[in-house]
C-alpha positions as a Markdown table, in Angstrom:
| # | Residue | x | y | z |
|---|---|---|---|---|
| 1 | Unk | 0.0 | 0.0 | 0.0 |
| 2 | Unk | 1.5 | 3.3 | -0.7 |
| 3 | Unk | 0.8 | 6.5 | 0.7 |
| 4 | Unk | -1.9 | 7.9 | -1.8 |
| 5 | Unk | -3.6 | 4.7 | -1.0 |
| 6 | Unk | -3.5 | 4.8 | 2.8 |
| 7 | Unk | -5.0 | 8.4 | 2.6 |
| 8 | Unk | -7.9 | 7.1 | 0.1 |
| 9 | Unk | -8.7 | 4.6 | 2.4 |
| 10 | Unk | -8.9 | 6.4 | 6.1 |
| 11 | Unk | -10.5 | 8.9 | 4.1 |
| 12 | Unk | -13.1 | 6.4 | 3.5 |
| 13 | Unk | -13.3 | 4.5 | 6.7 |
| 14 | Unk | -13.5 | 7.6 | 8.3 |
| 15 | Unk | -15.6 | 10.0 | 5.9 |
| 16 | Unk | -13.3 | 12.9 | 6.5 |
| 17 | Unk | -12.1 | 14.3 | 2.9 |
| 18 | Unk | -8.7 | 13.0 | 1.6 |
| 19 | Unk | -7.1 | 16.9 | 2.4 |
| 20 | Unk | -7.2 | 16.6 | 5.9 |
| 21 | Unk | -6.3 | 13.1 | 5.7 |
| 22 | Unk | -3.0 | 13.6 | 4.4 |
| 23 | Unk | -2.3 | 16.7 | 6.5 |
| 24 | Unk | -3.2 | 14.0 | 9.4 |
| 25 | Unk | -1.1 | 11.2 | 8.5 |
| 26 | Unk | 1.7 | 13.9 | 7.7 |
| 27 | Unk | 1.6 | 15.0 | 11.3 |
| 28 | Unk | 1.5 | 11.2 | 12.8 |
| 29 | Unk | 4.4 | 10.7 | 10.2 |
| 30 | Unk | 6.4 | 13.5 | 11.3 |
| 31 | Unk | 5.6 | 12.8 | 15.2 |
| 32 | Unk | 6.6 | 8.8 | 14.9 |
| 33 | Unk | 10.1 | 9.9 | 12.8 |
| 34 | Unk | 10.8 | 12.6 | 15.4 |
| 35 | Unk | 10.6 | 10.3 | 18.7 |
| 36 | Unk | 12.7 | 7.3 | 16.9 |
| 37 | Unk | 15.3 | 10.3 | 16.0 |
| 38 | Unk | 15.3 | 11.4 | 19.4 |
| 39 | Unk | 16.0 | 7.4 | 20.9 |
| 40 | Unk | 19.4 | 7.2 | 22.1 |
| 41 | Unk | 20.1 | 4.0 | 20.4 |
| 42 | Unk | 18.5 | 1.5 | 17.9 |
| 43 | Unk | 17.4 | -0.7 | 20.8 |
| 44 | Unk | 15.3 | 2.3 | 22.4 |
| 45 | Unk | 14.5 | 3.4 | 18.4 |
| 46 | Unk | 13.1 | 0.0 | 18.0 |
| 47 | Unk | 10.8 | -0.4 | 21.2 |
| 48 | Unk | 8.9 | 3.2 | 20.7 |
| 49 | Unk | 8.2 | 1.8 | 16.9 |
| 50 | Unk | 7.3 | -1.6 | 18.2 |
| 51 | Unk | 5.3 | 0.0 | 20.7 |
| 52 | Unk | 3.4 | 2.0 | 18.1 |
| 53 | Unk | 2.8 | -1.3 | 15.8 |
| 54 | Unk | 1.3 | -2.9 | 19.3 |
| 55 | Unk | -0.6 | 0.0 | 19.9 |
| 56 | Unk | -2.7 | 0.0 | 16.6 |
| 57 | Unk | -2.7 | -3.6 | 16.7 |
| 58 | Unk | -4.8 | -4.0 | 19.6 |
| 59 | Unk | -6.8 | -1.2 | 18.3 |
| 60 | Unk | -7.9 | -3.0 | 15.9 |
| 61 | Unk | -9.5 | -5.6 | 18.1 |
């Protein structure tokens, strides 16, 4: 899935238009890269993404 494709599809799931979809995933995109920048290692790097991928996992549930 690439990203024009993630946007068309929260934009549908979630019926807000595919503009402030973007500038949404953007933001999340920018927030995620920013905290694994700021890890002091790859180990630390690692765990905040894993913890993200857990996160949305159990969301999903």
């Amino acid at each position: 899935m690439n990203h024009a494709d993630m946007i068309a599809k929260v934009s549908e799931k979630s019926g807000v238009n595919s503009a402030d979809c973007q500038k949404v995933l953007k933001s999340f995109e920018d927030v995620l890269s920013d905290e694994i920048s700021n890890s002091k290692d790859i180990s630390g790097a690692l765990d905040k993404a894993y913890k993200v991928l857990s996160f949305l996992k159990n969301k999903k549930r």
